[in-house]
N, C-alpha and C positions, 0 to 999 in steps of 0.2 A: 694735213692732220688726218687720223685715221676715221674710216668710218663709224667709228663706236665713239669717238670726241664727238661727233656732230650730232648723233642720235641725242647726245647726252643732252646737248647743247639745246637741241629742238624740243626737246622733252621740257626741260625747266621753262622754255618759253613758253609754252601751253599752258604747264600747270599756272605759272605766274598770271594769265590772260583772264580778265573777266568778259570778254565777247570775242567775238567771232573778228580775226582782221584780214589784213590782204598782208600782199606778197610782192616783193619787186627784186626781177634776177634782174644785172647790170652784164652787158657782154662787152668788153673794154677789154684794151690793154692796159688800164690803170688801177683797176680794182686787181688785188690779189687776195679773195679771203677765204678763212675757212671756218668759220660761224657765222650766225644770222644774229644782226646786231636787231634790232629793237627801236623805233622812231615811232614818233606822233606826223600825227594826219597832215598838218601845215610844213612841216620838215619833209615828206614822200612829196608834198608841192611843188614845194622849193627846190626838190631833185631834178622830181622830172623835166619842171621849166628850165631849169638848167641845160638839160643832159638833151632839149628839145630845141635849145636856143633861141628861147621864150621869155630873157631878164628882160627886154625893155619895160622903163617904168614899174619893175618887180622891186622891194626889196623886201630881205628876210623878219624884218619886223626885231632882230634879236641880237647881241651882244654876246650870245652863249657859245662857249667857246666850241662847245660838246658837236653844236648843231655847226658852226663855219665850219669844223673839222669832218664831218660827215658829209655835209658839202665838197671838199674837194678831195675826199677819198671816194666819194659815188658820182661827182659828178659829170663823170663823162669827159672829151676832149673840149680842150679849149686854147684857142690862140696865146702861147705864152707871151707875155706881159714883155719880154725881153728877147724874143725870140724873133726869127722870119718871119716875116709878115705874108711873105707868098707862102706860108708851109699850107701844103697839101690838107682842106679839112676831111673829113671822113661823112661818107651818109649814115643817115642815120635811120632805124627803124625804129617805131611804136606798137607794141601790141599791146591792146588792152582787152582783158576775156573778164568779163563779170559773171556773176553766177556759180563760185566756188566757195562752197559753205564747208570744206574737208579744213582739215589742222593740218601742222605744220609736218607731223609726224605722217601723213600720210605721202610727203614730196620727201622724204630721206636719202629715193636715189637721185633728186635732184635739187638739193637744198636751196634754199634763196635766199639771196643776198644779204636781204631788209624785211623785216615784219613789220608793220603799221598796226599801230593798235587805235583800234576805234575810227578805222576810215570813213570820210565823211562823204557827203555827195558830191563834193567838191572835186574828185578824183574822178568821176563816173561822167561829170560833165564838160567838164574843162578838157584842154588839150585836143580840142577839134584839129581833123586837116585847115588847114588855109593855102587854097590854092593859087588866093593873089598875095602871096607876103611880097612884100617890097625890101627886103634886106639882104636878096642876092642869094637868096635859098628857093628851091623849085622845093615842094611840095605835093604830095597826090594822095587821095586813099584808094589801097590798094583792096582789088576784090578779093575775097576768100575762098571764094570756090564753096560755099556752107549756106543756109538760108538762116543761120542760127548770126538774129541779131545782137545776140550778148559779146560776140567777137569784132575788134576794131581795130588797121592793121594801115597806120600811117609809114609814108617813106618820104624823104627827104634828101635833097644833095644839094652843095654848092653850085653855083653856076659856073660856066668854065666861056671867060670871055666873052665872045660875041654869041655864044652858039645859043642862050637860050634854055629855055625848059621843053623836055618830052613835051607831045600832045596826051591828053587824058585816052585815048585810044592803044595808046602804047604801053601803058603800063602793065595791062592784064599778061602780054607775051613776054614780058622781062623774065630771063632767067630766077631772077630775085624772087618776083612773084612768083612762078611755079615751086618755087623748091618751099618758100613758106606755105605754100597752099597744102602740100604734100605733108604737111607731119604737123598742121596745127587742128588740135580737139575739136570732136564735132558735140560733144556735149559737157556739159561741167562735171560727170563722170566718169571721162574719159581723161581727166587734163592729168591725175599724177601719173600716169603710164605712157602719155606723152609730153611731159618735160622735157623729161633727158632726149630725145631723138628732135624736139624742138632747140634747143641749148645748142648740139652739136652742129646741127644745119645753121647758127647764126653764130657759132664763132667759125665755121666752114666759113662764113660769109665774110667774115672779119679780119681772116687770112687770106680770103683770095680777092675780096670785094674792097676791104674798107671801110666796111658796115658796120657801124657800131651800133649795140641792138638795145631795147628797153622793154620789160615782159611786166605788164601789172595785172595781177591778179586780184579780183574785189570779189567780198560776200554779197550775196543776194541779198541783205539790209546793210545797210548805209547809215551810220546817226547822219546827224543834220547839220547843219554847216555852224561852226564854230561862234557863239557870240562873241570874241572878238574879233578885231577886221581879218579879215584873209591877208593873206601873205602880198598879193599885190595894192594891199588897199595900206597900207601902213605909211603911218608918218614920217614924211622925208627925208627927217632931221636922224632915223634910226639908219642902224648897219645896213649898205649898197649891198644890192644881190648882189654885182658882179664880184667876183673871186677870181683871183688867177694861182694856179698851183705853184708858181714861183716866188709866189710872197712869204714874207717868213710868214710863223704865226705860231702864237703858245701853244703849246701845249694843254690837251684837250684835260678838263678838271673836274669830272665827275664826284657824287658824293662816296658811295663805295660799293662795292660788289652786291649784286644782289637789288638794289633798290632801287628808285627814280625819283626823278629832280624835276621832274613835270616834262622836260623833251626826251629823254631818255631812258627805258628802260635796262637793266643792266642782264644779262644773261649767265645762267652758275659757270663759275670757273673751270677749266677742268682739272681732273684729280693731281694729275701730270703736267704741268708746264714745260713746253719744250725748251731745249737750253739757249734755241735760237729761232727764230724767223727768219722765212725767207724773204719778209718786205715789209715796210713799217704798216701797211694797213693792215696785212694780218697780223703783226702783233699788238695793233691797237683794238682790233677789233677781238682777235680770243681772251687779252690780259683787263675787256673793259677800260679803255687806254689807264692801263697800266695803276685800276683801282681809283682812277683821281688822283694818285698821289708821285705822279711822275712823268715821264715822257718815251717815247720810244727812241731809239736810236742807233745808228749801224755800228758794232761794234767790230765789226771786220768786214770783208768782203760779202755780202748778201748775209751777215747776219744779225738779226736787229733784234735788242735786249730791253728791258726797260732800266730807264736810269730814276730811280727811286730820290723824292725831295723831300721838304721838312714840310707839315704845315701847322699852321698858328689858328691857333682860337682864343678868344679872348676870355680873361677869367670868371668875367661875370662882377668883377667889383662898382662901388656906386658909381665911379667917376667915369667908369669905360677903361682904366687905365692899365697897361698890364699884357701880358699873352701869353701863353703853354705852347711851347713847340712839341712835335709831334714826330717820330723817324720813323720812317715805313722800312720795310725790305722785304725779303723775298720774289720768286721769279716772277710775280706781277701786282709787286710792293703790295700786297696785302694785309700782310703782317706788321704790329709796330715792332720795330727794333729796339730792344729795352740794353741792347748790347753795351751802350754809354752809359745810361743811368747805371747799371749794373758797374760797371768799373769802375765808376766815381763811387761810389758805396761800396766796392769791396777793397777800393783801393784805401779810402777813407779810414776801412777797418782794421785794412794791415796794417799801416801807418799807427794808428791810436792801438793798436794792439803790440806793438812794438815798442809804442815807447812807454806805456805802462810797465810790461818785461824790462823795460829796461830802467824804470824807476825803481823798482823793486830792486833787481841786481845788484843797483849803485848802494841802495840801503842794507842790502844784506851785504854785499863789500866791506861799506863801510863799518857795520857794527859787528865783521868779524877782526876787524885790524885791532891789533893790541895797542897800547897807551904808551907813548915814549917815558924811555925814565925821568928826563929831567923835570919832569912834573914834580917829585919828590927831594930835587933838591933844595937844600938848605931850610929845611924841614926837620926840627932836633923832635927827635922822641921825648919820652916822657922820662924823668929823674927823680930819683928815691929824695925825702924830704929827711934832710938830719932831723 
């Protein structure tokens, strides 16, 4: 989408924001977007753990369709459910830079992915290296070459058979390491001027390496950790982190354009809806999947449309009994469609307007038709009286 949709895009996210939040660009081959959707603090969690390979004992705490779908449009590579079991996993990098108090409007030339509103501490402290995980992942944190401790710059790889994990020695001369050292900000006034030349050296990485990258940016305050449980402190009995992108799964049901449902904020539409997308995330993510009022889906070859559905509300009568369906439409079912109701009411019209005309007709027909004669026969007039 053009640069002037994104500006747009950024812009209403600001105005919409009562505090200061963070920022998370995703470098994947599975993300395709081109706006900046809008999550809560337990949701940018729930990602990163993911995209860090961090679910054990995690689950999302939630049933909301909004959040498993953002889940597996942000969450990174993962072993599919049906797939090789030997497929190749990808390393993975973490940066985390806190101390960026700028808006959204001042990263245009390098927009991001997800805004987080009202990031908690829970992002600032969580997600340490661990350089003894036992699940067949080598881990390190990586130096930065900066004495600027607001910057944290974890890497990760699968293990490959016998061979083992690098020594903590080796990390600093990695290819990988030098070229991040080279283009990440030495100060939290430095970062929107070097995004874009960080972004390119990690999908560089991602083409030649493997690397699939994770960039979060946090404000210098923090609210405070959620009074409900955190994301991995949740009741058993609720929705498993794990996700596999091969599972079906409904369609995301937001309330409507513009507003929020407590995990979701929605971002303005743009003026222009394109006729097509090139991938279901980005037309989930520009059309707000598709208003709440429908789904995405490839309507030909790489082009994905929203397919606009009904929805029902209940009338409000004593018994509960009862419901108004609802027709959306338009390029990101927006709009309701009154196209039915309207036809049934004008058809209605023509119909009873018809055969009025045509009561009238039969009446004036009739009372132009003349009287047959035999009416008057055997009928004597009247006779003079001798």
């Amino acid at each position: 989408m053009k640069l002037t949709s994104l500006l747009a895009s950024g812009a209403g996210l600001v105005a919409s924001a009562a505090a200061q939040g963070g920022y998370i660009y995703t470098i994947d081959q599975s993300v395709i977007s081109s706006s900046t959707a809008t999550i809560d603090s337990d949701t940018a969690s729930s990602i990163i753990a993911r995209r860090r390979g961090l679910t054990a004992g995690r689950s999302i705490g939630t049933t909301d369709e909004v959040v498993i779908d953002t889940l597996k449009n942000y969450g990174g590579w993962q072993q599919p459910l049906f797939g090789e079991k030997d497929e190749e996993a990808p390393g993975k990098l973490f940066i985390r830079i806190s101390g960026f108090d700028g808006a959204v409007t001042d990263l245009t030339s390098a927009m991001p992915d997800l805004w987080i509103e009202e990031p908690t501490q829970d992002l600032k402290t969580d997600f340490k290296a661990n350089v003894d995980r036992k699940d067949g992942i080598c881990e390190y944190y990586v130096p930065t070459g900066s004495s600027n401790k607001d910057i944290e710059v974890v890497f990760s790889y699968p293990t490959e058979g016998d061979l083992g994990c690098l020594s903590a020695s080796e990390i600093p001369q990695l290819p990988i390491t030098l070229a991040i050292q080279s283009v990440l900000p030495t100060a939290a006034s430095s970062i929107p001027s070097t995004m874009m030349p960080l972004k390119r050296i990690l999908a560089h990485l991602l083409a030649t390496q493997g690397v699939e990258s994770t960039v979060l940016l946090l404000p210098s305050k923090l609210a405070k950790t959620a009074t409900h449980a955190h994301a991995h402190a949740r009741r058993a009995e609720e929705t498993p982190f794990t996700l596999h992108p091969t599972e079906s799964s409904s369609p995301p049901q937001l309330l409507a354009s513009n507003s929020s449902d407590g995990n979701f904020t929605h971002h303005p539409l743009p003026r222009v809806i394109p006729a097509c997308f090139t991938s279901q995330a980005q037309c989930t993510n520009t059309t707000n999947a598709c208003s709440g009022h429908g789904s995405c889906y490839e309507a030909r070859n790489k082009c994905f449309k929203c397919r606009c559905t009904r929805t029902y509300i209940k009338k409000g009568d004593k018994d509960g009994a009862g419901q108004k369906s609802i027709a959306w439409g338009g390029g990101a079912c927006e709009k309701k469609d009154i196209s039915t109701p309207f036809l049934l009411f004008a058809s209605f019209g023509i119909v009873m307007t018809g055969l009025v005309f045509g009561a009238i007709g039969m009446l004036y027909s009739m009372g132009e038709t003349k009287l047959p004669s035999v009416l008057g026969a055997g009928v004597a007039g009247p006779t003079a009286r001798k």
